[in-house]
C-alpha positions as CSV (number, residue, x, y, z in Angstrom):
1,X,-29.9,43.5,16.3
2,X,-28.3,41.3,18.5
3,X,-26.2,38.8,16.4
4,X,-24.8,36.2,19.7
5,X,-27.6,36.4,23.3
6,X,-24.5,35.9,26.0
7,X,-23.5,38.6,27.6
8,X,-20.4,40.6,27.0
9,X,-17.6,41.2,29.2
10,X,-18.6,44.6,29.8
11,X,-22.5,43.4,30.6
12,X,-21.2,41.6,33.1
13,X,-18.9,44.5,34.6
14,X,-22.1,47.1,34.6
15,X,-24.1,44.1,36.7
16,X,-26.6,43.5,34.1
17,X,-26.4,40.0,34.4
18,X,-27.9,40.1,38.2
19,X,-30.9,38.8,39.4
20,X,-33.2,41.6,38.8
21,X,-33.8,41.9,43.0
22,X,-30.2,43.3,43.3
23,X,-30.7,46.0,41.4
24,X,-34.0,46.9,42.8
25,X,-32.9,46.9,46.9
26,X,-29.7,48.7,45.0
27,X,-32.4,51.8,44.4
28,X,-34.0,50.7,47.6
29,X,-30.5,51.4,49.8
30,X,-29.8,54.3,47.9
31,X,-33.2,56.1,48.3
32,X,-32.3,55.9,52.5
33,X,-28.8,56.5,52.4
34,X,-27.9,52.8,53.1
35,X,-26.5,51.5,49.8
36,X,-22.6,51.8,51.4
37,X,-23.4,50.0,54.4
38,X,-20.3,48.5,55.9
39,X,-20.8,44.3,55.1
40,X,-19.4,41.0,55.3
41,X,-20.1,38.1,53.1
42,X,-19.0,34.6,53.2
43,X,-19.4,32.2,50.5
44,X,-19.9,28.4,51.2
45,X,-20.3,24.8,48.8
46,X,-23.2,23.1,49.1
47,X,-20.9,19.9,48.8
48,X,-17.6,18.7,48.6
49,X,-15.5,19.4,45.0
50,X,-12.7,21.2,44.0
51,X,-12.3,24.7,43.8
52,X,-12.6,26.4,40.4
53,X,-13.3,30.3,39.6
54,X,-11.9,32.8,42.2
55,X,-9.4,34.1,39.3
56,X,-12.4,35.5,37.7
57,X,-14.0,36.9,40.2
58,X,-11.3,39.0,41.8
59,X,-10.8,40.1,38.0
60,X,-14.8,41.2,38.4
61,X,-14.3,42.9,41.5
62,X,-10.9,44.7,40.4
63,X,-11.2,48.3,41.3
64,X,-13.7,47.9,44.0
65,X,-12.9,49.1,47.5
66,X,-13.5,45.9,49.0
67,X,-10.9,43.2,51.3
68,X,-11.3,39.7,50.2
69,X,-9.9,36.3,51.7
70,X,-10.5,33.5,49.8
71,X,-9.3,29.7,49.2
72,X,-6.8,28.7,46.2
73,X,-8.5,27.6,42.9
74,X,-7.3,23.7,42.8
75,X,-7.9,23.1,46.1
76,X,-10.4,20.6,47.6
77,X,-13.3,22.1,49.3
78,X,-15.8,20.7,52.3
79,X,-19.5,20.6,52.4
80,X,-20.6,24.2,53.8
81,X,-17.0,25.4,53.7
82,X,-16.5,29.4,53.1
83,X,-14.7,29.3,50.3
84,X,-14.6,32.8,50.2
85,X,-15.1,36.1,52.4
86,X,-16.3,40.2,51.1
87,X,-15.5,43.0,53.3
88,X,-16.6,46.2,52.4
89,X,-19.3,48.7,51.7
90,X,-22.2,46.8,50.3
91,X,-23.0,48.8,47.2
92,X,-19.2,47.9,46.0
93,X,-19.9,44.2,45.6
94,X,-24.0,43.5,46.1
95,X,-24.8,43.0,42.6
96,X,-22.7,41.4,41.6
97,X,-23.6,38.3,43.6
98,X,-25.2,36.2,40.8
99,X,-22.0,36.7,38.8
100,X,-19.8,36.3,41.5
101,X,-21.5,32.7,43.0
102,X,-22.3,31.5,39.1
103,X,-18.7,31.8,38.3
104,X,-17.9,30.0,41.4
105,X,-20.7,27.5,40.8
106,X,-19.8,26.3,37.5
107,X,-15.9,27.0,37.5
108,X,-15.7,24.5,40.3
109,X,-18.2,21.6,38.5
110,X,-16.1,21.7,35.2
111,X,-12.6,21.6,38.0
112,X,-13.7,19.2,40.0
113,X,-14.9,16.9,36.7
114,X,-11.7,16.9,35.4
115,X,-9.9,16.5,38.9
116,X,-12.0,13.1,38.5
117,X,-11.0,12.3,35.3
118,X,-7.1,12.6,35.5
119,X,-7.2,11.0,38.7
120,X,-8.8,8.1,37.2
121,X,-6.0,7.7,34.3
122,X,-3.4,7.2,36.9
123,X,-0.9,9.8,35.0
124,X,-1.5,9.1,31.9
125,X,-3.0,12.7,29.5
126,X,-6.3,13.8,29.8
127,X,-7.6,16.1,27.3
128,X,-10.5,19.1,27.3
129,X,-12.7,18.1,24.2
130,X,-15.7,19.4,25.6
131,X,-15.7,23.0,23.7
132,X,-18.7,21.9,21.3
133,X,-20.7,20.9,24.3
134,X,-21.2,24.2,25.6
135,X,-22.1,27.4,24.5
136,X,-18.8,29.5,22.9
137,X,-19.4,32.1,25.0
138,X,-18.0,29.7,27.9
139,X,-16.3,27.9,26.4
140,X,-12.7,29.2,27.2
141,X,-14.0,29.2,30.4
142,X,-14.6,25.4,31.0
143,X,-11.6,24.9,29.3
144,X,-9.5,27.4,31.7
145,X,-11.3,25.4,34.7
146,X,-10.3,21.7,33.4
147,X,-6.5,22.9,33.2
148,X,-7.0,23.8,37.2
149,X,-8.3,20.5,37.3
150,X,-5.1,18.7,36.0
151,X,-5.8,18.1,32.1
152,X,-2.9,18.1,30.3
153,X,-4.5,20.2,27.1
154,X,-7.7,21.5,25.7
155,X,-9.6,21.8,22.3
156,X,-10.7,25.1,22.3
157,X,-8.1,27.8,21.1
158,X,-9.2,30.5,23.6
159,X,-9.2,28.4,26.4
160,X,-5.6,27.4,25.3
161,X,-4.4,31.1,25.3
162,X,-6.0,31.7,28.6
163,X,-3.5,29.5,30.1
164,X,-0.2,29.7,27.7
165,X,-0.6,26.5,26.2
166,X,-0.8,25.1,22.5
167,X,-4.4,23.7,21.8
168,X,-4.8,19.9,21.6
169,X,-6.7,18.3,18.8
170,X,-5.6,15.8,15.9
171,X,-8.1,15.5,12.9
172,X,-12.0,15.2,12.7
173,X,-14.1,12.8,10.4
174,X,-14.7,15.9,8.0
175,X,-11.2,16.2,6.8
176,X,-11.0,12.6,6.2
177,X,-14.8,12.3,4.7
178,X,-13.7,15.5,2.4
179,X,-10.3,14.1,1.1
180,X,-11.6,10.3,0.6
181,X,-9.2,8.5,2.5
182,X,-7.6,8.1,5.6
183,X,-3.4,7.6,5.0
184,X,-4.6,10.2,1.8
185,X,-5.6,12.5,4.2
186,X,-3.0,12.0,7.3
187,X,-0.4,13.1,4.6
188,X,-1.8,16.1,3.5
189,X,-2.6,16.9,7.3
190,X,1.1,16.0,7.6
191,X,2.1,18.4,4.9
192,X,0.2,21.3,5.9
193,X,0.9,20.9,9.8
194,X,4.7,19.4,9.3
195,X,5.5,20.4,13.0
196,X,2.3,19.3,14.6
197,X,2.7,15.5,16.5
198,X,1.1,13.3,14.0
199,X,-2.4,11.5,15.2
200,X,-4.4,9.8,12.8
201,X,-8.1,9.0,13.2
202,X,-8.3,5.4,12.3
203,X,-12.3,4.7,12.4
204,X,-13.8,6.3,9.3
205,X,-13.7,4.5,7.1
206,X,-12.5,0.5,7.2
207,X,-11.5,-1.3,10.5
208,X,-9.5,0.4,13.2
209,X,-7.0,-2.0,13.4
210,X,-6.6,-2.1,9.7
211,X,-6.6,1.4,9.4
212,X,-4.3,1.8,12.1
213,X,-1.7,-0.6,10.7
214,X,-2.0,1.4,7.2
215,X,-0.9,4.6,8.7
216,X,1.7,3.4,10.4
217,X,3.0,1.4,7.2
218,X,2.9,4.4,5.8
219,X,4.6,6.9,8.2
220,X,6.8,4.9,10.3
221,X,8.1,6.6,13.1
222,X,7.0,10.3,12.1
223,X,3.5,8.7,13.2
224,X,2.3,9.4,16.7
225,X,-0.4,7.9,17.5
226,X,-3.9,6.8,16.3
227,X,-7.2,8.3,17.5
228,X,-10.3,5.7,18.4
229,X,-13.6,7.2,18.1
230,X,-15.5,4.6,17.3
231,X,-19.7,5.8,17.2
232,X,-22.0,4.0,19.4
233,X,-23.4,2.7,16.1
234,X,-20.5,0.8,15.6
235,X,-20.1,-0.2,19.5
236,X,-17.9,2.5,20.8
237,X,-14.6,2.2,22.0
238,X,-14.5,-0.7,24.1
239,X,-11.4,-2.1,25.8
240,X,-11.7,-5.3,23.3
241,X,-11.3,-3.3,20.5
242,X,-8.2,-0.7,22.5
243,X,-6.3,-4.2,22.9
244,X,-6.7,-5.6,19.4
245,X,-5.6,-2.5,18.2
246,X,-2.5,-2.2,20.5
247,X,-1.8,-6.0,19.6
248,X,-1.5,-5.7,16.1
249,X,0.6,-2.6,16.5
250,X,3.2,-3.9,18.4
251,X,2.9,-7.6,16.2
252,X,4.0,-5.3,13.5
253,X,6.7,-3.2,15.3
254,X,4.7,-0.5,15.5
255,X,4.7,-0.2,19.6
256,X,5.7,3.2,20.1
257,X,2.4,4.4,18.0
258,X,0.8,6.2,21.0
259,X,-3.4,5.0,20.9
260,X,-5.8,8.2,21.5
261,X,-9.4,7.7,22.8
262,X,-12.1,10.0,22.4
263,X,-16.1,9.6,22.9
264,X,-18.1,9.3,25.8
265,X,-15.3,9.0,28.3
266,X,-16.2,9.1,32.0
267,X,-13.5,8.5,34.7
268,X,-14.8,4.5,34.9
269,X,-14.2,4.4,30.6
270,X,-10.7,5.7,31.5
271,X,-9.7,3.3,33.9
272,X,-11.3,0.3,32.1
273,X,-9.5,1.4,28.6
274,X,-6.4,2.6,30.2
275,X,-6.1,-1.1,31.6
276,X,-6.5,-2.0,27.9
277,X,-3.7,0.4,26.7
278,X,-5.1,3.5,25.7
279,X,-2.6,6.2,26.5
280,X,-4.4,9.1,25.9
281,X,-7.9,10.2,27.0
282,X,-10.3,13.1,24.8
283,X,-13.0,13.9,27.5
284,X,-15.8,15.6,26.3
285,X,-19.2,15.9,28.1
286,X,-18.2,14.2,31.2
287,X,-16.1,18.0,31.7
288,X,-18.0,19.9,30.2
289,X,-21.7,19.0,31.2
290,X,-21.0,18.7,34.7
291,X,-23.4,20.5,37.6
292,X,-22.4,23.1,39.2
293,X,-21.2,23.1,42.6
294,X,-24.1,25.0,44.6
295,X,-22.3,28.3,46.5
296,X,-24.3,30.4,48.7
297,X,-23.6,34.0,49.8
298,X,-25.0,35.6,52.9
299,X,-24.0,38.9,54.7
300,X,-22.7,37.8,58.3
301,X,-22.0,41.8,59.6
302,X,-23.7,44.2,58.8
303,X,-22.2,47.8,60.7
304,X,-19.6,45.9,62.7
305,X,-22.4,43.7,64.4
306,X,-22.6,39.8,63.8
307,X,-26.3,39.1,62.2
308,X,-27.6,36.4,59.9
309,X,-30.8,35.0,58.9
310,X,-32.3,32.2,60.6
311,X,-30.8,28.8,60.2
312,X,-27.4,30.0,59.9
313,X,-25.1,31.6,62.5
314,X,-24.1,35.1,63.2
315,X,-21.0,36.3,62.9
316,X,-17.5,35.4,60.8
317,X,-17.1,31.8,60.3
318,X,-13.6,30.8,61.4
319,X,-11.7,29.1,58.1
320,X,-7.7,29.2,58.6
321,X,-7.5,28.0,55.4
322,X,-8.6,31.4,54.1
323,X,-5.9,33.6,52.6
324,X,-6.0,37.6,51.9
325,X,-6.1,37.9,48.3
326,X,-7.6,41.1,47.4
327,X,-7.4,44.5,49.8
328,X,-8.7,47.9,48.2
329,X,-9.6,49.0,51.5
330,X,-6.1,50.0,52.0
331,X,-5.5,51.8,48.9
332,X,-1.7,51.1,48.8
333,X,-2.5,47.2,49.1
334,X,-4.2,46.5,45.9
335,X,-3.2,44.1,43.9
336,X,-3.8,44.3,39.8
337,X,-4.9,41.2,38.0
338,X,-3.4,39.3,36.0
């Protein structure tokens, strides 16, 4: 029985994740002889985001004999730009082209969200929260796109290893629901995780700004900062309740206590709380649940000769920005992944 329904790594690799009409003109080309037809495919947005995903695919198409330019993950990306050119016999690369432009597609939502979101704290951290919002088998994925974006950490621990980073995360209600108490539970958090930065979630239980000033009675300088995540019950996070908070910190000589906000950011939350004085930004859903960026792939030459279907036009599309990142053709250039 199947325990988990996403597909594994080596699903992907044997093209069983294609639209089934791959595989069938697959049989179809090979009953004639025409399955290794010399091609070329470009790859285009639908509209203009930030580039997220072409790591993965070369790392799909590894061991392929095919030549393939392509634009740098990161970088901002037109409305019907190729993003991405295939040279090479068509049966090395043809089904894979649901994998290929859904890896693209959703890679470059989650990069461009985040793009979005750091741009709008002006500097100050942004933070992947948005593992829970997904399924796990993506996860690491979204996360691995956010960093591209410019986060400064994620949640999940995958997605953190993907990249050669520490995870970010401080405490969640649970521990604090469990133990009773917030300072109670900040110092057995403390004592168990000595050489993790301190953050204390400061909404559980009694006021925020009370709490807040609690834990940093009660830890001084070893405290960090304080995590707002106030439920929509209880009003959310505003800015109101992000300058109180700061306030009463620094009237008690507490400035240096770093203020954390989590729940339902979007980039105009950021900017409206970072004008309050939140320093640090958990961004959830706004990352994580955001649309793929349409790509389209269509064969441009098929034998050496410029065709395409109607509405578009034959031949290579000239993109200088374009850079040769992949070439099996020429056995000796190949280049292994990383």
């Amino acid at each position: 029985m199947r325990r988990l329904f996403s597909a594994s790594e080596e699903e992907i690799i044997k093209g069983q994740t294609a639209d089934i009409y791959f595989e069938r003109t697959y049989r179809v080309l090979d009953s004639v002889g025409l399955l290794n037809t010399p091609v070329v495919g470009e790859i285009f947005t639908r509209k203009s985001a930030y580039l997220g995903g072409v790591k993965e695919v070369l790392n799909l198409l590894w061991g392929k004999k095919v030549r393939i330019y392509s634009l740098e993950e990161g970088e901002h990306i037109e409305e019907k730009e190729v993003v991405m050119r295939i040279e090479g016999p068509y049966g090395e690369f043809g089904i894979y082209e649901t994998a290929i432009l859904g890896i693209l597609a959703s890679s470059t939502g989650w990069v461009t969200a985040a793009r979005e979101c750091k741009e709008a704290s002006k500097g100050k951290p942004v933070l992947s929260f948005g593992a829970r919002h997904v399924h796990p088998a993506v996860a690491s994925v979204m996360d691995r796109a956010a960093i591209i974006g410019g986060v400064d950490g994620v949640s999940s621990i995958l997605g953190a290893e993907l990249v050669g980073i520490i995870p970010s995360g401080t405490m969640p209600h649970s521990l604090i629901l469990i133990i009773g108490d917030t300072v109670e539970a900040a110092r057995v958090f403390h004592k168990t995780h000595p050489n993790i930065p301190l953050v204390v979630l400061v909404d559980t239980f009694k006021d925020e700004a009370e709490e807040a000033i609690r834990v940093a009675r009660e830890f001084g300088k070893t405290l960090y900062g304080i995590r707002l995540d106030t439920p929509g019950e209880r009003g959310g996070v505003t800015p109101e309740l992000v300058r109180e908070v700061k306030a009463r910190l620094i009237q008690e000589g507490f400035d240096y206590v770093k203020i954390f906000v989590s729940g339902g950011l979007n980039p105009e939350r950021i900017k409206l709380l970072s004008e309050a004085g939140a320093d640090v930004f958990g961004v959830g859903s706004y990352i994580s649940g955001a649309p793929p960026i349409d790509m389209t792939l269509d064969l441009k030459i098929v034998k050496g000769k410029p065709i395409a279907k109607r509405g578009r036009i034959p031949g290579i599309t000239n993109n200088p920005r374009l850079k040769l990142v992949y070439d099996n053709l020429v056995p000796e250039a190949g280049v292994e992944p990383a």
